[in-house]
N, C-alpha and C positions, 0 to 999 in steps of 0.2 A: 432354572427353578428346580429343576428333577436334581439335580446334585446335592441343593441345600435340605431337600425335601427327604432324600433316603439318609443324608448323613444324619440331621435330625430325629429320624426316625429309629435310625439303626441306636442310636447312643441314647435314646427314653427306653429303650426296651433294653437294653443294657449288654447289649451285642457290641462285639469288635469286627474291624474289618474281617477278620478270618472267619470267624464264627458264622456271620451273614455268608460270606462266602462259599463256606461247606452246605448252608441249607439250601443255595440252591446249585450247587454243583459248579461254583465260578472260583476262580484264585482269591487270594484276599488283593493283590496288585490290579485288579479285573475292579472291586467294589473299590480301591483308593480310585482309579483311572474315572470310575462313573463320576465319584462324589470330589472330584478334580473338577468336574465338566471335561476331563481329555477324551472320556469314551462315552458311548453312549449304549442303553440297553436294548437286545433284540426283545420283539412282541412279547417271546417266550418266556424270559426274565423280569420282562415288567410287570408281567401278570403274575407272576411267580414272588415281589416282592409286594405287590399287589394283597395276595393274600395273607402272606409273612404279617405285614402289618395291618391288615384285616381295613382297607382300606381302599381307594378305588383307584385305578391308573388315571384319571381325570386328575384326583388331586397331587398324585406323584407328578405328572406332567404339570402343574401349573394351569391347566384349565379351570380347574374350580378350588375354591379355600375351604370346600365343605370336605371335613377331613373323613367323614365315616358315612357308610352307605347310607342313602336314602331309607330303607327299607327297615334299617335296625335302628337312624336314629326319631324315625315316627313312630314305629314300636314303644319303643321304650319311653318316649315322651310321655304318649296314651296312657301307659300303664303306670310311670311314676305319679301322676298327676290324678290320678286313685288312690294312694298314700297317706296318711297321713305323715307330720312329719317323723315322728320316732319312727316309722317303718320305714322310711327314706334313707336314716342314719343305717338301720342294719343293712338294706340293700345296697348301700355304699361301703362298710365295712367290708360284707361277703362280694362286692365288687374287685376290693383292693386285696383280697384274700385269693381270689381264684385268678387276679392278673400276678401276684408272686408266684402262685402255684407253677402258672405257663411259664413264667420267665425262666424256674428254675429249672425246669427238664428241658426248655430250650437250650439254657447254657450246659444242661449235661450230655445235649447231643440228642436228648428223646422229641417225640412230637406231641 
């Protein structure tokens, strides 16, 4: 599960092997071998791609299909659900606005 789960992960957020590889200090043959299934990630990595994609090592392992923390997605449920819908459009707009924003200092190497 963890191989199809990071390679998916890696390629929505528009990362290459290498690129994944540099944020968290691994080869990019190190992120092919994970998302092979030939290797597997230590604690330290997992947690590490864990936050990468702001997601929980439960759902990277395959223990749970809830893909985003408990914590942000009741959050945010609560408070879309105050909205009316035209405020829902913009909160979605400036959603997809500040997730290009990330992606692109990711791929320039910044955090």
């Amino acid at each position: 599960m963890f191989k199809e789960r990071l390679k998916l992960l890696r390629i929505e957020k528009g990362l290459t092997q290498e690129q994944l590889g540099k944020m968290v200090n691994l080869a990019q043959q190190t992120i092919s071998h994970y998302e092979k299934g030939a290797l597997q990630p230590d604690l330290k990595s997992l947690v590490e791609f864990a936050k990468i994609f702001q997601t929980t090592t439960d759902y990277l392992l395959g223990v749970t299909n809830d893909r985003y923390k408990p914590e942000y997605a009741n959050t945010a449920h609560k408070l879309l659900n105050e909205l009316t819908e035209k405020e829902k459009m913009y909160v979605k707009s400036f959603l997809k606005y500040l997730i290009a924003q990330r992606d692109e200092q990711a791929a320039a190497g910044g955090k």
